[in-house]
matplotlib code that plots the C-alpha trace (Angstrom):
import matplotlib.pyplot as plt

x = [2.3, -0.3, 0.4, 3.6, 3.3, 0.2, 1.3, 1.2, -1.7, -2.0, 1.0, -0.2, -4.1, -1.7, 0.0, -3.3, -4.4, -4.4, -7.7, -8.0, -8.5, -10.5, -7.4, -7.5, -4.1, -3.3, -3.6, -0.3, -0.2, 0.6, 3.6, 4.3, 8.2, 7.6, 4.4, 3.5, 1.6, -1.0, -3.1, -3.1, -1.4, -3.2, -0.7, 2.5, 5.3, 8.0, 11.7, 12.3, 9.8, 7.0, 3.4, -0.1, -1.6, 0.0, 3.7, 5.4, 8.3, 10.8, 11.3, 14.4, 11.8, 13.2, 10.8, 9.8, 7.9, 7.4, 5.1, 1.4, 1.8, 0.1, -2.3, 0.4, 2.8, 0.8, -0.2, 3.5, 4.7, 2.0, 4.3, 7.5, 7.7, 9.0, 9.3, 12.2, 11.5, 10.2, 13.1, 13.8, 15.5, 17.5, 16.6, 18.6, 17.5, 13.8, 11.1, 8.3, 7.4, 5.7, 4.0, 1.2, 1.6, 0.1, -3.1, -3.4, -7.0, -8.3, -6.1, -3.2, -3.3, -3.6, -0.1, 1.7, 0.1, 1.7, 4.9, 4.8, 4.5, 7.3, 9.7, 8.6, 4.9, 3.7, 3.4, 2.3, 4.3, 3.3, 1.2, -0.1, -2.5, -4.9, -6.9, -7.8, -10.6, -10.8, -9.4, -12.3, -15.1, -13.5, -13.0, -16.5, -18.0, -16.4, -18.3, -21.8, -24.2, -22.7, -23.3, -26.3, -26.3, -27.3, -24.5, -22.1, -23.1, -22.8, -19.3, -18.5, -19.9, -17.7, -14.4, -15.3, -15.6, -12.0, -10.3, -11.9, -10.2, -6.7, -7.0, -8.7, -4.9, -2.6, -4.7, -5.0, -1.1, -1.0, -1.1, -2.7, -4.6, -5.6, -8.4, -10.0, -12.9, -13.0, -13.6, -17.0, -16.1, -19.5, -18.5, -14.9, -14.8, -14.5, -18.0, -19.4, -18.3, -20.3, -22.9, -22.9, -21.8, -23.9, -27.8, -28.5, -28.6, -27.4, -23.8, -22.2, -25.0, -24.1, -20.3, -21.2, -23.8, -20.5, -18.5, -20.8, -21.1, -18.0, -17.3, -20.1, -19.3, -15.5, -17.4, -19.0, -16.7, -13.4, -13.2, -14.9, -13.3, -12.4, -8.8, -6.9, -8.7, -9.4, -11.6, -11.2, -14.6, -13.0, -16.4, -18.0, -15.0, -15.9, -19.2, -18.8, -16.2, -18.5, -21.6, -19.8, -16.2, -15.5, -15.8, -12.6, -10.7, -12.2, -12.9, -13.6, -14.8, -15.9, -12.6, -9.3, -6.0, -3.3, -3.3, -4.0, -0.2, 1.4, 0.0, 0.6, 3.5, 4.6, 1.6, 2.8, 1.8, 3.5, 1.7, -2.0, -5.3, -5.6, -7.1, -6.6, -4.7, -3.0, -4.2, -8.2, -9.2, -10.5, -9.5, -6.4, -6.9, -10.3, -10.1, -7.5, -7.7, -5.9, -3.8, -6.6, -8.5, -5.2, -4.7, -8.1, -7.9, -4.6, -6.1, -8.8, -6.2, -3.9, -6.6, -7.6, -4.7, -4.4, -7.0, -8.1, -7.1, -4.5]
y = [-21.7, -20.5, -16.9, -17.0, -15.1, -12.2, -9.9, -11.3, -11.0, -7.4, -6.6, -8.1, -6.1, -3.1, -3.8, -3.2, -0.5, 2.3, 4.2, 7.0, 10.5, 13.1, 14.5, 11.4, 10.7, 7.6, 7.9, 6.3, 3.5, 4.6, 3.5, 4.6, 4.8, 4.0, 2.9, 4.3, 2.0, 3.7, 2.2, -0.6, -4.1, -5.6, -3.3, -3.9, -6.0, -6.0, -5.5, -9.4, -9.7, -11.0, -9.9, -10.2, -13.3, -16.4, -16.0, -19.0, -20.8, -22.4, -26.5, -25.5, -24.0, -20.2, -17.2, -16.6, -13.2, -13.5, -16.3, -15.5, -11.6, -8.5, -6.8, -4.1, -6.7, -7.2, -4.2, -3.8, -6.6, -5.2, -2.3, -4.1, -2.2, -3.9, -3.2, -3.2, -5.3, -7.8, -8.1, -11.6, -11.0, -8.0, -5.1, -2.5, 0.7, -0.5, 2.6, 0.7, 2.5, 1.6, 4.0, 1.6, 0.7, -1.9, -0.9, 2.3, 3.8, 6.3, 9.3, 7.2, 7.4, 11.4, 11.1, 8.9, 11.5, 14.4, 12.0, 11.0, 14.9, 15.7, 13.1, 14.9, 14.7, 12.9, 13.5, 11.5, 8.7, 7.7, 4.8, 5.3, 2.6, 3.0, 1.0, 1.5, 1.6, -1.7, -1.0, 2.2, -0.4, -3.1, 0.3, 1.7, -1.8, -2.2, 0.7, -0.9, -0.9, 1.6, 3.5, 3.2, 1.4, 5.1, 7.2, 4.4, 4.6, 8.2, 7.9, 5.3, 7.5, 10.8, 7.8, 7.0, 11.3, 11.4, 9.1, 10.1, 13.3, 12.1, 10.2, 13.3, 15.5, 12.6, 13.2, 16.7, 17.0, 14.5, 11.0, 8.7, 6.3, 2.8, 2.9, -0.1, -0.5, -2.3, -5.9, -6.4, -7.2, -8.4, -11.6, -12.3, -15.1, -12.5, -11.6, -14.6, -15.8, -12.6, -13.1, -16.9, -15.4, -12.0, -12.1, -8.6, -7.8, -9.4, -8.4, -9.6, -7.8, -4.8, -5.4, -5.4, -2.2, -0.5, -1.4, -0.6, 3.3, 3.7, 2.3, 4.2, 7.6, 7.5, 6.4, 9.4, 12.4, 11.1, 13.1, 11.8, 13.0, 9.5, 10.2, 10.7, 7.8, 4.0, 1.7, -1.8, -3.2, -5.4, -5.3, -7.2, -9.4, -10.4, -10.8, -13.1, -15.2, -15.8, -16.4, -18.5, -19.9, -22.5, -20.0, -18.5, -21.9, -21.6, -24.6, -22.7, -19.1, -19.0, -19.6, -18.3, -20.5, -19.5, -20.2, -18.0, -18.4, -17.9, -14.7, -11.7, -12.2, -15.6, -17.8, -20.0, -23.2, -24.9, -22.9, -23.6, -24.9, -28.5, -29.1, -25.2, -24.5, -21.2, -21.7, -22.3, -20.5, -17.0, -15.7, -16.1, -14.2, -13.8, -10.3, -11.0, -11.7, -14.7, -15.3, -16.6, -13.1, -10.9, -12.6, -11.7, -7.9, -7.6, -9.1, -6.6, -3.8, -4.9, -4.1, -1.0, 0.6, -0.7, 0.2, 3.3, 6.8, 7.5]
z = [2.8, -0.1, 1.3, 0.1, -3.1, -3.2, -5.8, -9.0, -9.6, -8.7, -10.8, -13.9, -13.5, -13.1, -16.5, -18.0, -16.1, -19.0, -19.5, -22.2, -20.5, -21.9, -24.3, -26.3, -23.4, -21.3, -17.5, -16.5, -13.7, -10.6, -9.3, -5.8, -4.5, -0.5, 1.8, 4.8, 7.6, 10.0, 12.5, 15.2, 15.7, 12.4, 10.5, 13.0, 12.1, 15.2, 14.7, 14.6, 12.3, 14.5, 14.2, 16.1, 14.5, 13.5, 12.4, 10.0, 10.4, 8.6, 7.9, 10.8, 13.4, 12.2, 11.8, 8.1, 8.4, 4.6, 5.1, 6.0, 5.1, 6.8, 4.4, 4.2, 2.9, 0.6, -0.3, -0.8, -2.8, -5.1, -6.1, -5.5, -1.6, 1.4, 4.9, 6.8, 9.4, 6.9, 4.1, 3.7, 0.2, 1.7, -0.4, -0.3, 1.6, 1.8, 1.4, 4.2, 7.0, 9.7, 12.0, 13.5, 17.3, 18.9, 21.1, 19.4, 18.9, 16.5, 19.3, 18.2, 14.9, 15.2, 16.4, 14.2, 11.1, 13.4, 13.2, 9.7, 9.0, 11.1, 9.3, 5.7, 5.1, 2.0, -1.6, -4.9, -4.5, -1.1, -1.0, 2.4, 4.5, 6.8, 9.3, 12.7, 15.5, 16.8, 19.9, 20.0, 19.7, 22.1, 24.5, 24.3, 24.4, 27.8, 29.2, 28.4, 30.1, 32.5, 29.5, 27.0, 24.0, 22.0, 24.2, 22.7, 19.2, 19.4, 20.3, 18.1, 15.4, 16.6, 16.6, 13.1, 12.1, 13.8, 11.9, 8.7, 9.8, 9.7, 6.6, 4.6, 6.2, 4.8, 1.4, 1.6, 1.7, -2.2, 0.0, -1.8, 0.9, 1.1, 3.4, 5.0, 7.3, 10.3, 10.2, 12.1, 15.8, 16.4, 14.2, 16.3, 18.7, 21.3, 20.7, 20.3, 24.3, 25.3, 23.8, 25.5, 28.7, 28.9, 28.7, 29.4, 25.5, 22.4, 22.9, 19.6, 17.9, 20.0, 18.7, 15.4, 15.6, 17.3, 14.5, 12.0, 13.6, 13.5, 9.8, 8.6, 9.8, 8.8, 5.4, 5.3, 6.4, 4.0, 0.7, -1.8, -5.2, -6.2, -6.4, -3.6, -1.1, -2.1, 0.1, 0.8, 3.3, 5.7, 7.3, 4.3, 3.6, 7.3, 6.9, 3.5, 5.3, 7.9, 5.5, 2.6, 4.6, 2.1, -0.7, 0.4, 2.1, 6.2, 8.0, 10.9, 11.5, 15.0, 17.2, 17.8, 16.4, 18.6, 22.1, 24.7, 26.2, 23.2, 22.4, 21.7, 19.5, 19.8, 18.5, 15.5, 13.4, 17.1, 19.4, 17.8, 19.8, 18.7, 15.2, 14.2, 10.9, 10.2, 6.9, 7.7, 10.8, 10.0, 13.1, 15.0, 18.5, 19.9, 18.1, 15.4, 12.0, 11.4, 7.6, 6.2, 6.7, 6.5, 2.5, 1.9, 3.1, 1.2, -2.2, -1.9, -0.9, -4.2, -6.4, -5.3, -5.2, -8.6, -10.4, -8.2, -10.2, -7.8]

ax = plt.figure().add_subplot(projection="3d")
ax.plot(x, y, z, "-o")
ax.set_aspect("equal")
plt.show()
């Protein structure tokens, strides 16, 4: 249960986050009133609290959606934010929203900004997350080698310029974004069985050159003033899990925890392929990151959004 608490730390780096601005001033802490959730099932917490990796449970069997937090969470619990459908402690009228769905792709997200503008927009105080595209890559990878390897990058590419799109409107309108890149696909148990299983072509490598289009171009088509957008790399927090797993607590980086019949939203410490722990395998689906990669993408997501010039 080492996920338990993620915020402390983040809280106390933002106590000290005072610079001196060019007035001989103090730029003041940001301190954001509600958080918005965009993207696909790695950002989606159910009504009952359930999510698409492992989900915790209590010494009575009950779920404890606290336990093993979303990077949102923990995003959250950084500025003292909660969702609604995770509010253990029963906050009164929490100010989390979540507009991820699961399945969505990069078209998805579109509409969920469209909603999210419809409901009130954003402003200063909105810290907003963002990640998406996995289910692009998965998609496009599908339609090799009916289609090329180039004709796939190229649309991989164009995925990555659309959602660089919708995160440059949310900041555009005084949003302030938490961006992260995908986690690379290429490195996901998933890939691994095709590469095992498919001969024509390195297929994990083609996963990860996918994911690496589409990461790259979203890269480069967000604004760039250094305010209004910070970056977390879930594709190199991936790749230094994978290189250096006991540096961050893995025992196992190549397969999936949960079992294939408990998923998609029932998988828990119970439900786990025999010798997997919640708390060592990287990934928990054959696409999913598991809490062990979910803490580390919402450590990374704590401090930028703290020390970032939001």
């Amino acid at each position: 249960m080492k996920f338990l608490k993620q915020g402390a730390l983040a809280l106390a780096a933002a106590a000290v986050l005072t610079a001196c601005g060019g007035g001989g001033g103090q730029i003041e802490p940001f301190k954001p009133t509600r958080i918005m959730a965009f993207g696909d099932e790695a950002s989606v917490i159910t009504s009952e609290g359930r999510k698409y990796m492992v989900n915790a449970l209590t010494s009575t069997d009950a779920l404890d959606c606290a336990v093993y937090p979303l990077w949102t969470q923990s995003l959250a619990s950084a500025f003292g934010l909660v969702f609604p459908e995770c509010n253990p402690n029963k906050v009164a009228s929490p100010t989390g929203k979540i507009y991820a769905t699961a399945g969505a792709k990069v078209a998805g997200v579109k509409a969920q900004v469209d909603a999210a503008f419809g409901a009130g927009g954003f402003d200063s105080k909105a810290l907003v997350s963002v990640m998406a595209g996995a289910n692009d890559v998965l998609e496009l990878y599908a339609q090799f080698p009916a289609q090329s390897r180039d004709a796939l990058l190229a649309q991989a590419g164009q995925r990555g310029r659309a959602l660089a799109e919708q995160v440059n409107r949310i900041a555009n309108a005084d949003g302030r974004v938490i961006l992260a890149t995908l986690p690379d696909l290429g490195l996901t148990p998933f890939a691994l069985k095709e590469r095992q299983s498919k001969t024509d072509t390195d297929r994990a490598k083609l996963l990860s050159d996918l994911t690496a289009e589409f990461n790259n171009q979203m890269r480069l088509n967000i604004l760039n003033d250094g305010r209004a957008i910070g970056l977390v790399l879930g594709d190199e927090m991936s790749q230094a899990i994978v290189r250096f797993p006991g540096a961050f607590g893995a025992t196992n980086v190549i397969d999936a925890a949960c079992l294939e019949s408990s998923l998609p939203l029932q998988c828990t410490p119970k439900t786990l392929v025999t010798g997997a722990s919640a708390d060592s395998y990287l990934w928990a689906t054959s696409v999913q990151l598991g809490p062990v990669g979910q803490n580390r993408l919402g450590l990374l997501a704590q401090t930028r959004a703290v020390n970032n010039p939001f």
